[in-house]
ZAMARGU-4260 file (C-alpha; in steps of 0.2 Angstrom, whole numbers, plus 5000, padded with zeros to 4 digits):
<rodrens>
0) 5272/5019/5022 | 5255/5008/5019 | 5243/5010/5010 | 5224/5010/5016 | 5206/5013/5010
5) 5192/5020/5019 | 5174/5026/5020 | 5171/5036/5032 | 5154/5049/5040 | 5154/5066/5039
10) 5143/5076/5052 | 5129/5077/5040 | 5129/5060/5038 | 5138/5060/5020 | 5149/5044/5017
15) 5167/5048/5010 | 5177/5036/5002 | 5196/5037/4997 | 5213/5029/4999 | 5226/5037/5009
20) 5246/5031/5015 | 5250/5032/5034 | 5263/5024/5043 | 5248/5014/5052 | 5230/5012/5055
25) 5232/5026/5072 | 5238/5038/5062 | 5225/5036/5048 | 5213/5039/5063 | 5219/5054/5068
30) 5220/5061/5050 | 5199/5060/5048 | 5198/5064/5065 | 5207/5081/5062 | 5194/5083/5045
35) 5179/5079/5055 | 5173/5063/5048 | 5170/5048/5060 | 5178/5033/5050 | 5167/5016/5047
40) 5178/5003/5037 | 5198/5004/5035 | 5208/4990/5026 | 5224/4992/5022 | 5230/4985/5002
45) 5240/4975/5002 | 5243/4964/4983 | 5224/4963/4979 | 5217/4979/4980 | 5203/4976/4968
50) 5195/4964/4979 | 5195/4978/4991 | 5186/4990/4985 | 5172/4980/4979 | 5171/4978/4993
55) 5168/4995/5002 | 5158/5000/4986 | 5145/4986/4991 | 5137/4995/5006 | 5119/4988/5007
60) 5114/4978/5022 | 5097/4968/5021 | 5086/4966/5034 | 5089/4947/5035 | 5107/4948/5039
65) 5106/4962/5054 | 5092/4946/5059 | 5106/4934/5057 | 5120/4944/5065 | 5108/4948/5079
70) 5103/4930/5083 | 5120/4924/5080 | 5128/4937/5094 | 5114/4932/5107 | 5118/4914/5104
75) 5137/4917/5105 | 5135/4930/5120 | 5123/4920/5130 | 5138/4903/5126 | 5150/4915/5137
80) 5160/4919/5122 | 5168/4939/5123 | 5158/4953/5111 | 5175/4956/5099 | 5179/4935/5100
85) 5159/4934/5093 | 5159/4949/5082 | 5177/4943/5074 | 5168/4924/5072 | 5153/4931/5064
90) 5163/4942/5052 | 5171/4927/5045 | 5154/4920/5040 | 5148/4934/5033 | 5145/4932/5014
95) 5142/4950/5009 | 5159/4960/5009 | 5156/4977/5016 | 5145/4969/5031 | 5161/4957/5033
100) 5176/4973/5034 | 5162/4984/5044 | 5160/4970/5058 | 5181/4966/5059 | 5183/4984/5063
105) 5168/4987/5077 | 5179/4970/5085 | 5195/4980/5083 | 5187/4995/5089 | 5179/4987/5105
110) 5196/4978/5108 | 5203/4998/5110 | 5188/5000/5122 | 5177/5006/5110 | 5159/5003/5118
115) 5149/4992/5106 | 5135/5005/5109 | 5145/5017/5100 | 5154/5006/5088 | 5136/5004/5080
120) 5132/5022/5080 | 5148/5027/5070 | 5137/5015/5055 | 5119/5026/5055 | 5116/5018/5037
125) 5118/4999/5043 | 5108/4999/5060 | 5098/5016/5061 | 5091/5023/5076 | 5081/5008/5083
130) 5096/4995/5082 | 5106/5011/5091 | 5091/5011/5105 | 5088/4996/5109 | 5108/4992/5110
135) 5111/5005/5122 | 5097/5000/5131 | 5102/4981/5130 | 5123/4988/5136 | 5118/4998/5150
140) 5105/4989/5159 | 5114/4973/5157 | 5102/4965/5147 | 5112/4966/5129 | 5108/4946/5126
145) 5089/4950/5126 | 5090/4965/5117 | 5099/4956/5102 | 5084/4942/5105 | 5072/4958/5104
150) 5081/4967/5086 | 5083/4949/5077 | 5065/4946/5080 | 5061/4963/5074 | 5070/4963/5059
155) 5062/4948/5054 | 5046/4952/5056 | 5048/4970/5048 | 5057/4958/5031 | 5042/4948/5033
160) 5030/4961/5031 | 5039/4970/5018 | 5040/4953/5007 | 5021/4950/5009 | 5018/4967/5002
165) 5031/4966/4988 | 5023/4950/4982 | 5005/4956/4982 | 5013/4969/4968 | 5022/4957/4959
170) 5006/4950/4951 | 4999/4964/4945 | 5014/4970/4940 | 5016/4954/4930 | 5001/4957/4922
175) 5003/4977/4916 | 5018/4970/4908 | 5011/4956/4898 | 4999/4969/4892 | 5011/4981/4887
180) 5022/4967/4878 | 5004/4964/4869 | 5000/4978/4866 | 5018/4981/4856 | 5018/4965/4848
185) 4999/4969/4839 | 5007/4987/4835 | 5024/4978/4828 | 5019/4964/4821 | 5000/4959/4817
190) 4992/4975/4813 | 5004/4982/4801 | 5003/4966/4791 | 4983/4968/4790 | 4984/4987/4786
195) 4994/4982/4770 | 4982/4970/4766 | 4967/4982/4770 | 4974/4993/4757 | 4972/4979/4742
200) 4954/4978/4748 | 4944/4984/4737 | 4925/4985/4747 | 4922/4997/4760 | 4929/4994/4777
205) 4918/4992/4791 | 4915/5008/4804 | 4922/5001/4819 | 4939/4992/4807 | 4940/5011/4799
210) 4941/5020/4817 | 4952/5007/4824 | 4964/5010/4809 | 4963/5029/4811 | 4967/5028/4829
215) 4981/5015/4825 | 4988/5027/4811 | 4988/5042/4823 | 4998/5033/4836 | 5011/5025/4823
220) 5013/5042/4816 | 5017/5052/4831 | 5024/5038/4842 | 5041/5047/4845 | 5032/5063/4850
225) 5021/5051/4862 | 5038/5045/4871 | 5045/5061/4872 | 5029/5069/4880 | 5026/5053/4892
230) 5044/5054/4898 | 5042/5072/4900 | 5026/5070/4912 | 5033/5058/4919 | 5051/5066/4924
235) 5039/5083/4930 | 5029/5073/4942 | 5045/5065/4948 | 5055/5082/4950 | 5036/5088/4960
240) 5036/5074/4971 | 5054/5078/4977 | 5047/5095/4982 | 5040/5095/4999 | 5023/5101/4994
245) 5026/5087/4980 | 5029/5074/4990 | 5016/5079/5003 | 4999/5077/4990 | 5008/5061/4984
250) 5010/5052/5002 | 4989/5060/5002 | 4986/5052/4986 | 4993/5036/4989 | 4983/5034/5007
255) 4969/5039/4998 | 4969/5025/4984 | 4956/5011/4987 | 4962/4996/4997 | 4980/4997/4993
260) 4980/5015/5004 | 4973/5005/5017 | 4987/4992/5016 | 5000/5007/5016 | 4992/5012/5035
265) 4988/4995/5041 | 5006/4990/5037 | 5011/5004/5046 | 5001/5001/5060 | 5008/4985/5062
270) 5026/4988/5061 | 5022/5003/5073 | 5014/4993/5088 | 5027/4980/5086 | 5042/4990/5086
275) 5035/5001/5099 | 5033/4986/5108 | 5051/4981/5106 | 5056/4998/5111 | 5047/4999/5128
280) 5053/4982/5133 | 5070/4985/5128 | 5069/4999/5141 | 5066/5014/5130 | 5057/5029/5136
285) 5041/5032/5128 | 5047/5051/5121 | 5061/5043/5112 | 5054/5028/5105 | 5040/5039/5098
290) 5056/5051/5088 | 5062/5034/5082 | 5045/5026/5075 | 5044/5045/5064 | 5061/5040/5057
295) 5053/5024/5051 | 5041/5030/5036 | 5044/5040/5021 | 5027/5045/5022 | 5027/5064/5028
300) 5008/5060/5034 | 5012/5046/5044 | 5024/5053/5051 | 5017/5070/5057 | 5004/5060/5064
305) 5020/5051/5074 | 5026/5066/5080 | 5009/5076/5084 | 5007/5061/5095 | 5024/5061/5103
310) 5021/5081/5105 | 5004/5078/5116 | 5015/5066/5126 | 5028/5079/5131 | 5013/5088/5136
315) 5009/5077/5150 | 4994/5067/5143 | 4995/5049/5143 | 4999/5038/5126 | 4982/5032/5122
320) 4973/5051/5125 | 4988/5057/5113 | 4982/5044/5100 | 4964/5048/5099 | 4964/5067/5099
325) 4978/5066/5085 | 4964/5056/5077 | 4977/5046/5064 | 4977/5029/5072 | 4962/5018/5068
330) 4952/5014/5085 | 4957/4997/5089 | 4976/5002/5092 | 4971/5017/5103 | 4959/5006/5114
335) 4974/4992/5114 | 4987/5005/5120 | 4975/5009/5134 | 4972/4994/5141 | 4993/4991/5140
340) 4993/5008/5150 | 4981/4999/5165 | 4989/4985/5165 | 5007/4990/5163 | 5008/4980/5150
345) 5011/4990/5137 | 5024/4984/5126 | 5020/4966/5128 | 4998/4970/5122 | 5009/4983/5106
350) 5016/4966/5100 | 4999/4959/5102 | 4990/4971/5093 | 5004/4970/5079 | 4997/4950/5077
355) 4981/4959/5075 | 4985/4971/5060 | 4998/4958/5051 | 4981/4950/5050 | 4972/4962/5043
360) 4986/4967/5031 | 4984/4948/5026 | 4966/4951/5023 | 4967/4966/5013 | 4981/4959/5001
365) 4968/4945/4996 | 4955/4957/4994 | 4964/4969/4982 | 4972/4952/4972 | 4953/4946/4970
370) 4948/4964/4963 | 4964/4966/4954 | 4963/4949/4946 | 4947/4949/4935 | 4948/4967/4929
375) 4968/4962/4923 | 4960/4949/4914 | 4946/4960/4906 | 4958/4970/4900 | 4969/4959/4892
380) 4952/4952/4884 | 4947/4966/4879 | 4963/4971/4869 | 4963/4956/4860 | 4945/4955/4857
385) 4946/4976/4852 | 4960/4971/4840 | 4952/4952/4832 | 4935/4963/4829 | 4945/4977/4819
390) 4955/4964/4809 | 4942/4951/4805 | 4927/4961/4801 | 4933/4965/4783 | 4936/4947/4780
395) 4918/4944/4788 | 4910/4956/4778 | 4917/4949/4760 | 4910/4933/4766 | 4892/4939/4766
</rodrens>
């Protein structure tokens, strides 16, 4: 008997892991098969187990790798090299470990005569709905080469995008924290050290040093119960916003938010036209590329809007008058998708008008950096200046 782990999908899209013994790999299949789960990585163990199962516990896939793998398949496909020969050679390269055994047994799976279509919709947590679209598309119109061209591109851009937001966070971010280390290093460090020496003075302390003391006092005092409550607000709104009412007001409220809500819909916007655009040219129909695009957003307005949209279509009524009456998208994507419609261009002018809102996203990221920037600074100033005032003013006032 040997000895194999596995991960494998339950109907409801649950992963199982566990390690079971079968006289060899078929009959391991036909176990999960008979429980109903559709197996994704199997290795046998054999003398180094450990290194095993780290990796099948390491199942994130980054954007940038699906790029890679994408680009590297089309080059090897379009070389005349076989799918499983090129997946196999791919595998080898592959740094990270679950992406490595996942990608060894889609070519041992194809070599059965798996389709690659259906190899990749066994991993719905790797590729998700578009790569299975556009792959299917790619397969049985006999344009798979160009469809890989198509998804590499797209997942590149999508990286791109998602790496220019991040890093307009990441100075503000920066910034909150440094106040917050400042603010517990005066509370720590400096003012205790004056209170003590405020107690030995023997004048009257000024009005504003008095008040920032009592203020200071109050928050030393009860700083437990300040954690405790914070935390607490802090878990309720959490469990709210995993309620469906919750977490409708909070996608609201983050929309609603100046400039950075703006950045949240025009970032969407962008993604949606170019991957629309992807879609249509990979041969999509319209109906389904619209059911993939609502998968694409946590946002549950965003993606009613999606779907409102798609339902007008199913009505008959052509993409651009489903836009505007849903009234979600901003007017320049609307008028763009009607001139695609004249044209019958349409995927190539969404990939246009995807250039257009990157843009734009560009633009609103420096706007919200140039506001963000002075009033961070101000309010570092101002703690400090708050905090010199209260301490020094005693020391002033003897001088007099």
């Amino acid at each position: 008997m040997k000895t194999f782990e596995y991960v494998a999908w339950d109907y409801s899209g649950n992963c199982k892991e566990g390690v079971r013994q079968a006289p060899n790999e078929d009959d391991l299949l036909t176990y999960l098969r008979s429980e109903e789960l559709t197996p994704a990585v199997i290795n046998e163990v054999v003398g180094t187990p450990k290194k095993k199962k780290d990796a099948v516990r390491y199942k994130k896939v980054k954007s940038m790798e699906l790029a890679t793998f994408c680009w590297q398949l089309n080059t090897m496909l379009s070389g005349g090299l076989s799918i499983t020969v090129a997946i196999q050679t791919i595998a080898d390269e592959i740094e990270n470990p679950y992406f490595e055994s996942l990608l060894k047994n889609m070519a041992r799976q194809i070599e059965k005569g798996m389709s690659f279509t259906d190899c990749v919709r066994q991993y719905p947590k790797v590729f998700g709905k578009l790569c299975c679209a556009i792959i299917m598309a790619g397969e049985t119109g006999g344009s798979l080469t160009a469809s890989l061209e198509r998804l590499a591109e797209h997942y590149e851009n999508r990286d791109k995008l998602v790496r220019k937001v991040r890093g307009a966070m990441a100075y503000p971010a920066f910034v909150v924290a440094f106040i917050v280390v400042i603010v517990i290093v005066l509370m720590t460090l400096i003012i205790p050290r004056f209170s003590l020496m405020f107690e030995e003075f023997n004048g009257e302390l000024p009005a504003f040093t008095r008040g920032f003391m009592a203020v200071y006092d109050l928050i030393a005092s009860h700083t437990l119960h300040i954690i405790i409550c914070t935390a607490g607000l802090v878990l309720g709104l959490m469990a709210y916003v995993k309620t469906k009412a919750g977490h409708e007001k909070f996608c609201q409220f983050m929309l609603s938010v100046p400039v950075f809500g703006k950045i949240i819909l025009m970032s969407f916007v962008a993604m949606f036209c170019k991957t629309l655009g992807t879609l249509i040219g990979a041969g999509v129909s319209l109906l389904d590329a619209f059911g993939i695009l609502a998968e694409m957003t946590n946002n549950d307005l965003l993606r009613r809007g999606v779907l409102e949209t798609r339902e007008k279509m199913a009505e008959g009524k052509n993409i651009s008058q489903s836009m505007e009456e849903v009234g979600f998208f901003p007017g320049v994507a609307v008028k763009m998708a009607q001139i695609g419609e004249n044209s019958g261009s349409l995927g190539a002018v969404m990939e246009k008008t995807s250039e257009y809102y990157e843009k734009k996203v560009d633009g609103l990221v420096s706007l919200m950096l140039g506001m963000l920037e002075p009033v961070l600074i101000i309010t570092v100033g101002g703690i400090v200046l708050v905090v010199i005032l209260a301490m020094y003013l005693p020391i002033f006032s003897m001088s007099v």
